[in-house]
C-alpha positions as a Markdown table, in Angstrom:
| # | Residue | x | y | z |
|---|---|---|---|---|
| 1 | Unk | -10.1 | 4.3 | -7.3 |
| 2 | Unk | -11.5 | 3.7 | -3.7 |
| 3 | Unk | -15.4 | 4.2 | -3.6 |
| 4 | Unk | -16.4 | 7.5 | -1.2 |
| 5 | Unk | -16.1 | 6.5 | 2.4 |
| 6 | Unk | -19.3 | 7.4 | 4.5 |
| 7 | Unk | -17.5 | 9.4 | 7.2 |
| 8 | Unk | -19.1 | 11.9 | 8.8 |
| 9 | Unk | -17.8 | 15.0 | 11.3 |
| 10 | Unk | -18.6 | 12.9 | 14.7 |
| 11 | Unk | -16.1 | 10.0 | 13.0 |
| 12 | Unk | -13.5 | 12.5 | 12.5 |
| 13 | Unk | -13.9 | 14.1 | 16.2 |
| 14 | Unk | -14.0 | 10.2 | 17.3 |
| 15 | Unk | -10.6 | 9.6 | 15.1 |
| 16 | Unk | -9.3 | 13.1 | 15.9 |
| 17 | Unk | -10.1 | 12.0 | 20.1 |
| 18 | Unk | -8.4 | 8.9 | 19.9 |
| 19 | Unk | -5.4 | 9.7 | 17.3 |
| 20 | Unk | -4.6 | 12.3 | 20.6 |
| 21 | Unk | -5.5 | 9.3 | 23.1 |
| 22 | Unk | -6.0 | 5.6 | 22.0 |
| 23 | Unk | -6.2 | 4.8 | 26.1 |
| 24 | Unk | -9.7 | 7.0 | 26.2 |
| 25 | Unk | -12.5 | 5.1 | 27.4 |
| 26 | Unk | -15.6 | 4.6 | 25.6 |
| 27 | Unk | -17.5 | 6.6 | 28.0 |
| 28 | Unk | -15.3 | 9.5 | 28.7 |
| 29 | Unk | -15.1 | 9.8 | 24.8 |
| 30 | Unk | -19.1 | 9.8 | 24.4 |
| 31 | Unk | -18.9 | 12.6 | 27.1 |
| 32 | Unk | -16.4 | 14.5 | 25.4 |
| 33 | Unk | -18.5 | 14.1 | 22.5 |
| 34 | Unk | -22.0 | 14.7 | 24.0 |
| 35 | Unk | -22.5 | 11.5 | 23.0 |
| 36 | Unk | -23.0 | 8.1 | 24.6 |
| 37 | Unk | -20.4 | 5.7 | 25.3 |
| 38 | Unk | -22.4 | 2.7 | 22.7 |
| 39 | Unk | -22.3 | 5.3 | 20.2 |
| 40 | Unk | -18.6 | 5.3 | 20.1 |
| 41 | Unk | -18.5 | 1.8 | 20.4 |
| 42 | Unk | -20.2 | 1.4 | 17.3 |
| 43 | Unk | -18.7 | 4.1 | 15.1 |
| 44 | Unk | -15.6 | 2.8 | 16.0 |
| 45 | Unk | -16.8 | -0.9 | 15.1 |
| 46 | Unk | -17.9 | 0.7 | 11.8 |
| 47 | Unk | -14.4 | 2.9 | 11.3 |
| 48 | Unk | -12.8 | -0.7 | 11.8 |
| 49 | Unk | -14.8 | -2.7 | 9.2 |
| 50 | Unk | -14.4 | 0.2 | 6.4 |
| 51 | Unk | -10.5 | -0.2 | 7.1 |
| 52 | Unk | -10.0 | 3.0 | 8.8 |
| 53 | Unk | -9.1 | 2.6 | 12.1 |
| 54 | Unk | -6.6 | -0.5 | 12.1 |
| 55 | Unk | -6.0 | -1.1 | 16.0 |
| 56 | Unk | -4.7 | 0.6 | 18.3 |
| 57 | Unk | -0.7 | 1.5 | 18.6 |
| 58 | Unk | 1.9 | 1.4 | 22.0 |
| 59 | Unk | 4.5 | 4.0 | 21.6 |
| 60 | Unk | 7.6 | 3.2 | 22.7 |
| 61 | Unk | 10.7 | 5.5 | 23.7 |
| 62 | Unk | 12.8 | 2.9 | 21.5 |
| 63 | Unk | 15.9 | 4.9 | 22.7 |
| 64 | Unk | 15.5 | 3.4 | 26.3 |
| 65 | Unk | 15.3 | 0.2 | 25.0 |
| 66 | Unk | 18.9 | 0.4 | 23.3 |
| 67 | Unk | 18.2 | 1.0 | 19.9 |
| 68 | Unk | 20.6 | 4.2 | 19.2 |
| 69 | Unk | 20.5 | 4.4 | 15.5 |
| 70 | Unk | 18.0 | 5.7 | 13.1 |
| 71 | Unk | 18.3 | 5.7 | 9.3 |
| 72 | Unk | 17.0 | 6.6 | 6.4 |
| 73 | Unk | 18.1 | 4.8 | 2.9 |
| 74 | Unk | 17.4 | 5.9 | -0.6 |
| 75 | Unk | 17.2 | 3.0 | -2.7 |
| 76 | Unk | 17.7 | 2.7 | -6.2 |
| 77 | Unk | 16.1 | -0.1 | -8.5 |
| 78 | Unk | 17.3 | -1.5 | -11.4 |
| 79 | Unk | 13.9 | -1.2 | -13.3 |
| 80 | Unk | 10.6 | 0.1 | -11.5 |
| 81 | Unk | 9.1 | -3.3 | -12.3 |
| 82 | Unk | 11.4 | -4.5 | -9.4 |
| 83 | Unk | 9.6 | -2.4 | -6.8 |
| 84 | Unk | 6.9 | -5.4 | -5.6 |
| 85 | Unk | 9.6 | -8.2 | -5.3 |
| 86 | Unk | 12.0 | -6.4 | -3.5 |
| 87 | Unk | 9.5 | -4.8 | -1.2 |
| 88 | Unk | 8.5 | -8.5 | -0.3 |
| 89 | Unk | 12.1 | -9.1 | 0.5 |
| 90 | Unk | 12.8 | -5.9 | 1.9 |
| 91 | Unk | 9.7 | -6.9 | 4.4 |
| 92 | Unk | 11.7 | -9.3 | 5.6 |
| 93 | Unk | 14.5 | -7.3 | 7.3 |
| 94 | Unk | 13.1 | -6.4 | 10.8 |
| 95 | Unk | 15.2 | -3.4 | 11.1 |
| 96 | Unk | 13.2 | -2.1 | 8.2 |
| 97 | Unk | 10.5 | -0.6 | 9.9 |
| 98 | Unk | 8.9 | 1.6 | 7.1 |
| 99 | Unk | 9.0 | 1.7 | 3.5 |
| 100 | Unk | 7.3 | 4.0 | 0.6 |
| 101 | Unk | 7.6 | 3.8 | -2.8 |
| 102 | Unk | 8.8 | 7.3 | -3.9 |
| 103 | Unk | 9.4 | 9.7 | -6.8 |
| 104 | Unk | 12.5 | 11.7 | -7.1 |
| 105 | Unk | 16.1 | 10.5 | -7.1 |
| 106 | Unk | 15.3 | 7.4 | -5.2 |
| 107 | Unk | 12.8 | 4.6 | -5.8 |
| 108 | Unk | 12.1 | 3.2 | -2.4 |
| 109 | Unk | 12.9 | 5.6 | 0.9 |
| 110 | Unk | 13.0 | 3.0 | 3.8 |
| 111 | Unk | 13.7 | 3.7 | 7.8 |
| 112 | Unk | 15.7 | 1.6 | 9.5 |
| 113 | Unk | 15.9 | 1.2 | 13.5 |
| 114 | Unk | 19.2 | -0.4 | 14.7 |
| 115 | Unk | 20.5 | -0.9 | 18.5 |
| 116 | Unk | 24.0 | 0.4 | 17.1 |
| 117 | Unk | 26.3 | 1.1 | 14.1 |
| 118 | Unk | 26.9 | -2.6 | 13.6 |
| 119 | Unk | 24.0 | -3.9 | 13.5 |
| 120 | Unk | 23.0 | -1.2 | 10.7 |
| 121 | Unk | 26.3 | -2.0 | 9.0 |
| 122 | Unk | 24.5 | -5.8 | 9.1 |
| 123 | Unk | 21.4 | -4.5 | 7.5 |
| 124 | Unk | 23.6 | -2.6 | 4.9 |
| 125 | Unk | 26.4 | -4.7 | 3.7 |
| 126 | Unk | 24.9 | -8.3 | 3.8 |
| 127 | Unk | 20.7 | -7.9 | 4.3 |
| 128 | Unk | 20.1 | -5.4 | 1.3 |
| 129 | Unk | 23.3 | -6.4 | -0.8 |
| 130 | Unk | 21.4 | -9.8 | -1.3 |
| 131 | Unk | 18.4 | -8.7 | -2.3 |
| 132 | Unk | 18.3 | -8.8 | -6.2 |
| 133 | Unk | 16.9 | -6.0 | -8.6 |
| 134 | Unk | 18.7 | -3.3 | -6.1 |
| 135 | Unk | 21.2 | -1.2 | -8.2 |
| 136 | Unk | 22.3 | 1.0 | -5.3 |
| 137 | Unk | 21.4 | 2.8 | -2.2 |
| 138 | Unk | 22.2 | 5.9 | 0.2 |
| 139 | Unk | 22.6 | 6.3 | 3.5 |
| 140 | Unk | 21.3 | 8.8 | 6.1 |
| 141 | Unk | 21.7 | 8.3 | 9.7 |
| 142 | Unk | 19.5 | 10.3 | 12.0 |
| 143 | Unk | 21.2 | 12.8 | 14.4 |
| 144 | Unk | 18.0 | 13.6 | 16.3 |
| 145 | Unk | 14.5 | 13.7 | 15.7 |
| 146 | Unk | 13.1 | 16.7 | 15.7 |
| 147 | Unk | 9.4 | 15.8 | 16.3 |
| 148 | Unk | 7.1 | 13.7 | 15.2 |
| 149 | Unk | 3.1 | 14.0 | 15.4 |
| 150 | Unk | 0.0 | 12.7 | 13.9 |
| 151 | Unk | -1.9 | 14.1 | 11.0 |
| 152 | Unk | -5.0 | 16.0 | 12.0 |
| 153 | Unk | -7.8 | 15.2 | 10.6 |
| 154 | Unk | -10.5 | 17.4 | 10.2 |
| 155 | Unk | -14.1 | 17.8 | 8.2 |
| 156 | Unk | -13.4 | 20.7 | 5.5 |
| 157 | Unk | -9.5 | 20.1 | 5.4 |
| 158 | Unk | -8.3 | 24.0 | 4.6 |
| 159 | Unk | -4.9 | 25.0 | 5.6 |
């Protein structure tokens, strides 16, 4: 179990601030905040070295770049035990751009980004076939994404 983290409501408002816009300068940030511009510099420096904030992300419309499909696969192990050494080789497929370890009918729910059908027909028929300890898996292709948004995070959590 992961000791208590000393986070207090300005580190949320910083993370909440940034989560929304990562581009935010220092100093507008501290405004925003009624704080000053070091202060933000070094809750963030502290946010960093407690593991919380790990760098800052680029979102990309990955559609205007080419890739068309988006899939989800179900994946079923042979024995749980399997789950670290085929995660390590499932790391190893690029197209495999998340992966959780799961209850329910599936072991391992992975999502897969593909220019086109082929290439996801690559990842499925000879990337995953090769990979020992996987019994079987399902497919799900992505028609549209709905939306997609970040968690907010908030002092007292109450829905």
């Amino acid at each position: 179990m992961q000791a208590k983290l000393n986070v207090d409501k300005l580190d949320l408002q910083i993370i909440q601030a940034m989560i929304e816009d990562a581009e935010i300068s220092y100093a507008d940030l501290g405004k925003k905040l009624f704080v000053s511009g070091g202060t933000i510099h070094v809750r963030i420096k502290k946010l960093e070295e407690m593991g919380i904030v790990k760098g800052k992300r680029l979102f990309v419309d990955i559609k205007a770049l080419g890739y068309d499909v988006i899939a989800f696969i179900g994946i079923y192990l042979e024995k749980s035990s399997l789950y670290d050494s085929v995660a390590k080789e499932l790391q190893r497929i690029p197209q495999i751009v998340r992966l959780n370890y799961t209850t329910g009918n599936y072991s391992m729910f992975a999502e897969i980004v593909c220019k086109d059908i082929m290439q996801l027909r690559y990842v499925l028929h000879d990337a995953l076939q090769k990979i020992k300890g996987i019994e079987r898996t399902e497919t799900f292709i992505s028609l549209e994404e709905s939306f997609s948004r970040p968690v907010v995070v908030t002092a007292a959590d109450k829905s």
